[in-house]
Structure formats: structure tokens, C-alpha cells
DOMI-670443 format. One record per residue: x, z, y of N, C-alpha, C in turn. Coordinates in pm, whole numbers, plus 32768, in hexadecimal, padded with zeros to 4 digits. Last residue first. Layout:
<rs>
XZYXZYXZY/...
</rs>
This chain:
<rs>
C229CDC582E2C1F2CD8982AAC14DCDD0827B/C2ADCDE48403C258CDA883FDC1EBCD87837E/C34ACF4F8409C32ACEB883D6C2CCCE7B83F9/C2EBD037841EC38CD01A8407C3A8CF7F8421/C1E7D0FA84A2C20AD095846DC2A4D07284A7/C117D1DD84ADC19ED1D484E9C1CFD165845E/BFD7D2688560C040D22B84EDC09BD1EF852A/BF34D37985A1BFA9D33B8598BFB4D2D28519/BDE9D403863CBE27D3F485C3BEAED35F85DE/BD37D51986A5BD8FD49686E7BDC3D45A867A/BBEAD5308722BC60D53E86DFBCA4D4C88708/BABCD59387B7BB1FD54187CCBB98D592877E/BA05D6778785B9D8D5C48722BA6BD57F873B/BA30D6C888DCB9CBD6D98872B9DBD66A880C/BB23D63F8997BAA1D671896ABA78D69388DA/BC6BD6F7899BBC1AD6898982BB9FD6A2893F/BCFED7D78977BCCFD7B48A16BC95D7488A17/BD92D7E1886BBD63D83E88C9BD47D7F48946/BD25D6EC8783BD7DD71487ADBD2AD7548836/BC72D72F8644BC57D71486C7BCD4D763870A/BCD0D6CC8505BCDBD7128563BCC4D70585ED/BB85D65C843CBC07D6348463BC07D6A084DC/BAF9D77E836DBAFAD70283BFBB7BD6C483F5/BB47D7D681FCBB47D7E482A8BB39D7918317/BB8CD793810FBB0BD74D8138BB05D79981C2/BC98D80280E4BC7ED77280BEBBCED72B8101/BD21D8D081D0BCEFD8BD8178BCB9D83B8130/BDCCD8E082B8BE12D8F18249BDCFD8D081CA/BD4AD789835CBD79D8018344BDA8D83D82D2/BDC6D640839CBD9CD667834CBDADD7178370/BDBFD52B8458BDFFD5A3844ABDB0D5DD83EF/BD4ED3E88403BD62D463846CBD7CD4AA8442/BE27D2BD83E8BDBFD31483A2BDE7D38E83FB/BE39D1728473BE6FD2288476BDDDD258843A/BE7CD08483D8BDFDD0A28410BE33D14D842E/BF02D00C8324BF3FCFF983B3BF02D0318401/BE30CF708254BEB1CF5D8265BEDECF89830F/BCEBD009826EBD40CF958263BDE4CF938273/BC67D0B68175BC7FD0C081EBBCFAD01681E8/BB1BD074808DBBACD08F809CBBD5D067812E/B9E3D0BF80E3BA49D06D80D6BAC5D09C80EA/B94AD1997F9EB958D1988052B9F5D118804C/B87DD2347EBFB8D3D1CC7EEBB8FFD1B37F5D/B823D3817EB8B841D3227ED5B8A0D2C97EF3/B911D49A7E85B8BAD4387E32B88CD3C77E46/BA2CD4EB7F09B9CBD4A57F29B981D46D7EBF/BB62D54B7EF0BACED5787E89BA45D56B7EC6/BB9DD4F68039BBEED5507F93BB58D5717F6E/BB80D445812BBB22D4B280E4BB65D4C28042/BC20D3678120BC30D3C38185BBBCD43B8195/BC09D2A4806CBC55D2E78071BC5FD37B80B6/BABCD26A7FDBBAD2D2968051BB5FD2C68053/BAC7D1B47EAEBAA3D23F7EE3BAE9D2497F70/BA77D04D7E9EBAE3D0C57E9EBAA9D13A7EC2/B9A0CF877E9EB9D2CFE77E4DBA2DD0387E22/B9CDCEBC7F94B95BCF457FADB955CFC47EE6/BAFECE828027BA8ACE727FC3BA20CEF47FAE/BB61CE138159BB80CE7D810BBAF8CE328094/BB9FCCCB81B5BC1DCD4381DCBBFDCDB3816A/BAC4CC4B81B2BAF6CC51814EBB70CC92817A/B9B9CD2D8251BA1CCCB78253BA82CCB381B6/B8F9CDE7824FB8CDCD618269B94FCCE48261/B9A0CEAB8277B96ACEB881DDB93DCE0581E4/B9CCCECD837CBA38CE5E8327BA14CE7C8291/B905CF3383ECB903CECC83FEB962CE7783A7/B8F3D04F8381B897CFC5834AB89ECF55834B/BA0FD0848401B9F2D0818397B985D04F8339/B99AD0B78501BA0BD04B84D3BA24D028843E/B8EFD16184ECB8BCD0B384F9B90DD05A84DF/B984D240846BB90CD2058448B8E7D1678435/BA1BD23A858CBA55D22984F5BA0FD1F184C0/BA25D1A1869FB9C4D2198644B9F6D20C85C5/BB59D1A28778BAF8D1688709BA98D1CB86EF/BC68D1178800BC08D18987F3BB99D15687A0/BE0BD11C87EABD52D0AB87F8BCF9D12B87CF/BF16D0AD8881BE9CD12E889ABE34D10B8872/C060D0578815BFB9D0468823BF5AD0B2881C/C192D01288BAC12ED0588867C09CD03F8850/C2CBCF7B88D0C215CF6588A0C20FCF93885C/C3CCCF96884DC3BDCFE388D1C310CFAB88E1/C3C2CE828799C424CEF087C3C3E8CEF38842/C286CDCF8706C30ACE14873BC369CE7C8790/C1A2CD558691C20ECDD98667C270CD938691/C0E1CCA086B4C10CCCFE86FBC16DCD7E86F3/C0EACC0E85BBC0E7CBDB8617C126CC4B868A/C098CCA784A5C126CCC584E8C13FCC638561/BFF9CD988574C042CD7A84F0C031CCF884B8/BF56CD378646BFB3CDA98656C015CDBD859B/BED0CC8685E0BF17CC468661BF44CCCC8688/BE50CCB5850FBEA2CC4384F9BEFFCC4D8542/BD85CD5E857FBDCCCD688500BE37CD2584FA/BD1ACC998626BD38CD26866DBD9FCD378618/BC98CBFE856DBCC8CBC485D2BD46CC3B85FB/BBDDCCBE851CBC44CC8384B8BCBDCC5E84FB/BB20CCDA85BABB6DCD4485B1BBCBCD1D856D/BA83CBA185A9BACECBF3864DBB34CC8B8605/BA01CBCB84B7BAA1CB5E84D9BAE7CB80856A/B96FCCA88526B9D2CCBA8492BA26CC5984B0/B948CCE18665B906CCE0860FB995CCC48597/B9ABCE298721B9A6CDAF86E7B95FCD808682/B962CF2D8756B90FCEDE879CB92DCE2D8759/BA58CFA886C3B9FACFDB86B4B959CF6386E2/BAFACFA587C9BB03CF3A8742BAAECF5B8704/BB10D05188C9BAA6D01F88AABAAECF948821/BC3CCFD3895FBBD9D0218948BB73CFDA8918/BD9CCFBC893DBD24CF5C8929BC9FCFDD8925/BEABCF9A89E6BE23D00B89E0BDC1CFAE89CF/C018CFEA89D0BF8CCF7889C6BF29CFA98994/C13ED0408A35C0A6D08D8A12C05ECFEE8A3A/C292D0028A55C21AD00E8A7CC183D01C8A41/C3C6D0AF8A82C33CD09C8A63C296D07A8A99/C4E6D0158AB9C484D03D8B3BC3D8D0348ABF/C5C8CFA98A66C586D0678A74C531D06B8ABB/C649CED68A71C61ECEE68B02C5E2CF988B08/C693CE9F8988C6F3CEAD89E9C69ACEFF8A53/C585CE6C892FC5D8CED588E3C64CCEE68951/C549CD8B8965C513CE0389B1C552CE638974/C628CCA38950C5FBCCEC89FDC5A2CD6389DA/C615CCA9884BC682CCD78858C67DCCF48912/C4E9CC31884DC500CCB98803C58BCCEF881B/C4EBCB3F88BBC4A0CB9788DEC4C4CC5988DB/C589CABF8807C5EDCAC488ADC598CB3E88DE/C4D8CAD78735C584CB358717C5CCCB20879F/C418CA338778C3FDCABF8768C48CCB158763/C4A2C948879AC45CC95C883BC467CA1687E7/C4B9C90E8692C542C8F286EDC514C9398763/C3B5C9158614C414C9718609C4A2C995864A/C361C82D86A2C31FC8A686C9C35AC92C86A1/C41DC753874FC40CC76486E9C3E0C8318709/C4CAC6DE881CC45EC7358823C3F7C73387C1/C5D5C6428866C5B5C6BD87E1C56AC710881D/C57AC5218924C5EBC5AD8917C57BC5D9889A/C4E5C41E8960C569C44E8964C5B7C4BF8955/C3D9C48D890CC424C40188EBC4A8C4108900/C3A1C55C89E0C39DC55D8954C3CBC4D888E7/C3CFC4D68AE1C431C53B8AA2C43AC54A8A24/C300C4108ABDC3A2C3CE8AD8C3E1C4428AC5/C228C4AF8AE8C212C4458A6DC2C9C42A8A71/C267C52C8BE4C252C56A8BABC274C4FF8AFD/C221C4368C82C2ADC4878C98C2BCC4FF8C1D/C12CC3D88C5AC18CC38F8C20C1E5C3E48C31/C0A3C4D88CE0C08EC4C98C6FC124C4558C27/C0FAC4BA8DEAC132C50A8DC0C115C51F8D20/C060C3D48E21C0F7C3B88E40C107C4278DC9/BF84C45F8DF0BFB3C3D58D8EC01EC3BE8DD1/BF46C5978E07BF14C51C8E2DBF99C4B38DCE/BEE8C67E8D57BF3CC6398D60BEFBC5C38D8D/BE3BC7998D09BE23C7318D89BE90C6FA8DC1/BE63C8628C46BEB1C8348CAEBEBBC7EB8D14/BDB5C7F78B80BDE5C8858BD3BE1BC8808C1B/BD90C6DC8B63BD23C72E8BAABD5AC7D08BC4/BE8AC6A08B52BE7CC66F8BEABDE3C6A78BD0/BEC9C7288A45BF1EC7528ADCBEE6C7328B42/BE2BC6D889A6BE05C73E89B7BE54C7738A64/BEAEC5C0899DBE1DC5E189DBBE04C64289EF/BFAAC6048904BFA5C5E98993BF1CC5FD89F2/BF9CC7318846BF6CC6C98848BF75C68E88E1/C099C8378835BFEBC8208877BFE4C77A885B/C151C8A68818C0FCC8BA87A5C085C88987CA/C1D4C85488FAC22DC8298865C1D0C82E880F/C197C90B89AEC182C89789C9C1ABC835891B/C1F0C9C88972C161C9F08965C137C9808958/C312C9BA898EC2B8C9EB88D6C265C9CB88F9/C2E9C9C98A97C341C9408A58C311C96889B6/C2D3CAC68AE7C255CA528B11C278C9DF8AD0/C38CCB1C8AC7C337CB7B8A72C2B1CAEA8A85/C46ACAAE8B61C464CA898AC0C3EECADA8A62/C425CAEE8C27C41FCA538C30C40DCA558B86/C42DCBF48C6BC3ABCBC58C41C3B0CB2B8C46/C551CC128C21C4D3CC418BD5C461CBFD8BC5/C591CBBD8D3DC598CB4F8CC4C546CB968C2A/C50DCC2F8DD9C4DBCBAF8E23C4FACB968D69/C57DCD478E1BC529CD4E8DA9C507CCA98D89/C623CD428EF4C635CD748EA2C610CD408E23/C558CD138FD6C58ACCAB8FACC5BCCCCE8F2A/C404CDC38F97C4A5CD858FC7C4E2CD388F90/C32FCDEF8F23C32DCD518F3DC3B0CD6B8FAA/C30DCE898DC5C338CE9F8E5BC337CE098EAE/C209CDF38CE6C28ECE348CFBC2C4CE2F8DBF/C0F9CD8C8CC9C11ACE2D8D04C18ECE6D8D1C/C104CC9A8CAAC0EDCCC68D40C0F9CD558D30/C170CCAB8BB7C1CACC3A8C1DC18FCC9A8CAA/C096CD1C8B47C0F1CD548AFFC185CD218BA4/BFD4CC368B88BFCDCCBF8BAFC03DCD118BA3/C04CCB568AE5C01FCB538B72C017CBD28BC9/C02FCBDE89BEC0C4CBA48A30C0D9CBB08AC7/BF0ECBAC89A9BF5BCC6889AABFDACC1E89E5/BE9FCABC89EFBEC8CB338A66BED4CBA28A60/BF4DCA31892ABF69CA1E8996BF48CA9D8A0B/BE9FCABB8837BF54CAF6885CBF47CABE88D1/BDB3CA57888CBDECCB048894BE58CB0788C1/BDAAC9588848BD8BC97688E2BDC2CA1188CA/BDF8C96E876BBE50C92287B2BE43C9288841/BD3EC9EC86ACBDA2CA1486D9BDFCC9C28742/BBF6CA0A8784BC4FC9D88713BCC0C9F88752/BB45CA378864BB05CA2587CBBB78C9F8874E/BB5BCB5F8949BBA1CAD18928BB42CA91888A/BAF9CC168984BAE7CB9D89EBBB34CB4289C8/BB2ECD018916BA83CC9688FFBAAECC348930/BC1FCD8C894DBC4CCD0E88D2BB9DCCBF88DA/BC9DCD9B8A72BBF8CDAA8A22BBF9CD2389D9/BDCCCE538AD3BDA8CDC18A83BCF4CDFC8A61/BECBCEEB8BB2BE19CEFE8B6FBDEECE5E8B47/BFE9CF5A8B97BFA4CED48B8DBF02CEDF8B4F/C0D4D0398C30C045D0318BFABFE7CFB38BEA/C224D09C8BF9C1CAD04D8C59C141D0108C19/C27BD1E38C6CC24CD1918BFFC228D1058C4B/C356D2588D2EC364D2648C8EC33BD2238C48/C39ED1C58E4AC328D1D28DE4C38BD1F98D8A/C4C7D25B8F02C486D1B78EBDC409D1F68E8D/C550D3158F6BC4F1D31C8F9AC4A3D28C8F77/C62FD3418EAAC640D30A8EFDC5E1D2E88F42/C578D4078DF6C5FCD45D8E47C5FDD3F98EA2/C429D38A8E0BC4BFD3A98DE7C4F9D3E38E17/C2DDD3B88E28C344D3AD8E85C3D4D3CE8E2D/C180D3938DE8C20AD3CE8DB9C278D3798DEE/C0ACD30C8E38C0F4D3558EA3C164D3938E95/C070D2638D32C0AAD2148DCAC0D6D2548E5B/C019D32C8CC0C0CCD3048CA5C0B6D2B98D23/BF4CD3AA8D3CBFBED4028D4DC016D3B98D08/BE8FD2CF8D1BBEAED2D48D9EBF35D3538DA4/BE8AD2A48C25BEA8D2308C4EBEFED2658CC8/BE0DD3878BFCBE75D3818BAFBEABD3268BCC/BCF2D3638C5ABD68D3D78CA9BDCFD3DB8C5E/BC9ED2918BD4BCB6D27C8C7DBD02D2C58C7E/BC7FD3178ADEBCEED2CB8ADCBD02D2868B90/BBD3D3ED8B0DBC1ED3F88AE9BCB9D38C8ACD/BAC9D3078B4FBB1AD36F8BC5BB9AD3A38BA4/BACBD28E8A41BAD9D2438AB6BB4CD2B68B4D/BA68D39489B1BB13D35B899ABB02D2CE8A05/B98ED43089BBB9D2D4298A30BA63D3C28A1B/B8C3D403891DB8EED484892FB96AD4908979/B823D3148904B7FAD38A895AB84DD3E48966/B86ED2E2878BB822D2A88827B800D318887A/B934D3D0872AB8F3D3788718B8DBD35887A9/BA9CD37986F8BA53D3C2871DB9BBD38B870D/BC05D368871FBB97D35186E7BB29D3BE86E1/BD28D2AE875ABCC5D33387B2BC30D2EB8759/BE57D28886ABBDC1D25986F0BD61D2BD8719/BF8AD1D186F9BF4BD23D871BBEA3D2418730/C070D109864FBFEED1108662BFC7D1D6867A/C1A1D0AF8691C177D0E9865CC0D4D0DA86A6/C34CD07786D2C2B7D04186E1C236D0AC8681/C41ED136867AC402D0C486EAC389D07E8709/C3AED24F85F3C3B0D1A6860CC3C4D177867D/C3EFD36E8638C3DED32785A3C3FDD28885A0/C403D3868744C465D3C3870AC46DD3728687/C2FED33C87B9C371D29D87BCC3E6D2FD87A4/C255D3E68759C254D36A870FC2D3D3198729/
</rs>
């Protein structure tokens, strides 16, 4: 994927039970052991549980937040994560900061006096954001599991806050799901409509909800009604499916 895009959606899909929790622990746990020529990480791994937030302003803050704590903590890296935490901070509402963040009130006014005085403006914070991680080559993987478990304005949320909130250089995204449910569940939203034919079934008679903008559709075999491809050494039901996005839009 990071041959095609600089950024991009990777999703492990499967139904309930069939292991894509375990499957993404041991995928977590062999990039955080992958080792460089200069003996650095290759990846650096930010686990986010998009349930625990109810809106976008609490999200992006702690996909940033996470995204900030998983990069290396040498000094090296100190101004990366000043400016990956300086977007997160740009798109968040102040209230949302001193309940994530447990800003006490010195450090709350100190905060109110930067944004008053300098270009932190949310697209000014995203292009200082986006020209440090592209410099820096240092990919990193964001693992939402279990979207599938959201309810419809909770998955939207998700929707929003990886396109185009979260698109950027060198961020990837791992999210796991049941197709199915994910798929009932945003029939319930105004994202898809319940009279399109199923894209991702060719010559489906029933009605089924159209797929959403950005959503990886799974692999397909040579034939048109074949199941999606199960990649070799992953359970039973578990596939993997790509998307590779240019853009935010």
C-alpha cells in the first residue's frame, strides 16, 4: 500500500468470532518488533477505540493524541510530535481539550493566548502537520477495531475523521469489521440509501445498501459470484480488503 499512497485504508473483515481481534494483536505486535537497517522501528502503531468517543471533535483529538504518543519519544522526533499534537489541537474545541487532556487553568489560558496570537488556523496547523510527516518517512498504522460495534452517528463519526480529517502523509488505517453489520448499520444512516443493488455482489437481485465513499471493498476471485479471497494464514471468514486514497476528497 505505501508503494500506491501515501496514505490509505486497510480492512480485515470477518464475521463475529472468527478471530480478526487476535489477528490484528499479532500484526500490531510484529511491526512494533520490525527493526530497520539503522536498528529504528519501521512502523509506529497508534491503537484508537473510535466507541469511546461520541463525536467528532472528541475523535480527531484522540486519533492526534495517539498518532503524537506513538511516534519515537527522542529528542529527534520532539518537533513532529509538537506539530502532529498542534493539528489535533486546532480541530478540537477548547472544552474538549481540558476534558482530554486534563488542562488545569494556568495551562488552559496559555493555550487560549497562542491561538489568539499566531496562525493556528486548522488548515495552517494541517499543511505544518503534513510537510513534518512526509519529511519524517516514518509510517504510521492506526488500528481501529471492531466499527462494526458502533452505533450509525458513532460510525459516521469514524467516516468523517479518516476522510479527509485524517488523511495524511505516511498514516495508515487498519479497521476490522463484519461487513454485514457494517453494512446494516449505515443502511440506518443517511451516508448510503436502501435502493441501490449491493455493489460488491455483481447480479444481486435484491436491494442491498450502496457501499460508502472510502470503504475498501474485498478482494474479489477470478470469478464474479466467488467469495471474497481469504489471505493464506488468516482464520477461517477472515479477508483482507485495500483502499488507496490520493486525496481528501
Amino acid at each position: 500500500m505505501r508503494e500506491q499512497s501515501e496514505s490509505g485504508v486497510l480492512a480485515l473483515i470477518g464475521p463475529w468470532g472468527s478471530g480478526k481481534s487476535s489477528v490484528l494483536q499479532m500484526t500490531i505486535q510484529h511491526l512494533k518488533n520490525a527493526v530497520g537497517g539503522a536498528g529504528t522501528s519501521m512502523w509506529s502503531v497508534a491503537e484508537l477505540n473510535p466507541w469511546m468517543y461520541s463525536d467528532l471533535e472528541s475523535l480527531t483529538l484522540a486519533l492526534f493524541s495517539e498518532i503524537r504518543a506513538a511516534l519515537p519519544d527522542d529528542g529527534q522526533w520532539s518537533e513532529l510530535r509538537w506539530k502532529v499534537g498542534a493539528f489535533g489541537q486546532s480541530v478540537s474545541p477548547l472544552g474538549k481539550l481540558t476534558g482530554l487532556l486534563g488542562l488545569d487553568s494556568s495551562e488552559l489560558i496559555k493555550l487560549v493566548a497562542e491561538r489568539v496570537a499566531g496562525d493556528t488556523s486548522a488548515s495552517a496547523a494541517k499543511r505544518t502537520a503534513e510537510t513534518a510527516l512526509r519529511q519524517a518517512a516514518l509510517p504510521v498504522l492506526v488500528v481501529m477495531d471492531g466499527l462494526d460495534r458502533l452505533a450509525p452517528e458513532e460510525l459516521l463519526v469514524v467516516f468523517k475523521l479518516i476522510r479527509p480529517v485524517g488523511h495524511l502523509p505516511n498514516v495508515y488505517y487498519l479497521i476490522s469489521f463484519d461487513e454485514q453489520t457494517l453494512l446494516d448499520v449505515l443502511q440506518r444512516t443517511d451516508l448510503v440509501g436502501s435502493n441501490h443493488q449491493h455493489p460488491g455482489i455483481p447480479g444481486e437481485a435484491h436491494p442491498g445498501p450502496a457501499r460508502p465513499p472510502g470503504l475498501p471493498r474485498p478482494r474479489q476471485r477470478r470469478h464474479d459470484h466467488a467469495p471474497p479471497e481469504r489471505t493464506t494464514g488468516l482464520p477461517r471468514g477472515v479477508h483482507v480488503a485495500s483502499g488507496v486514497s490520493s486525496g481528501p476528497g
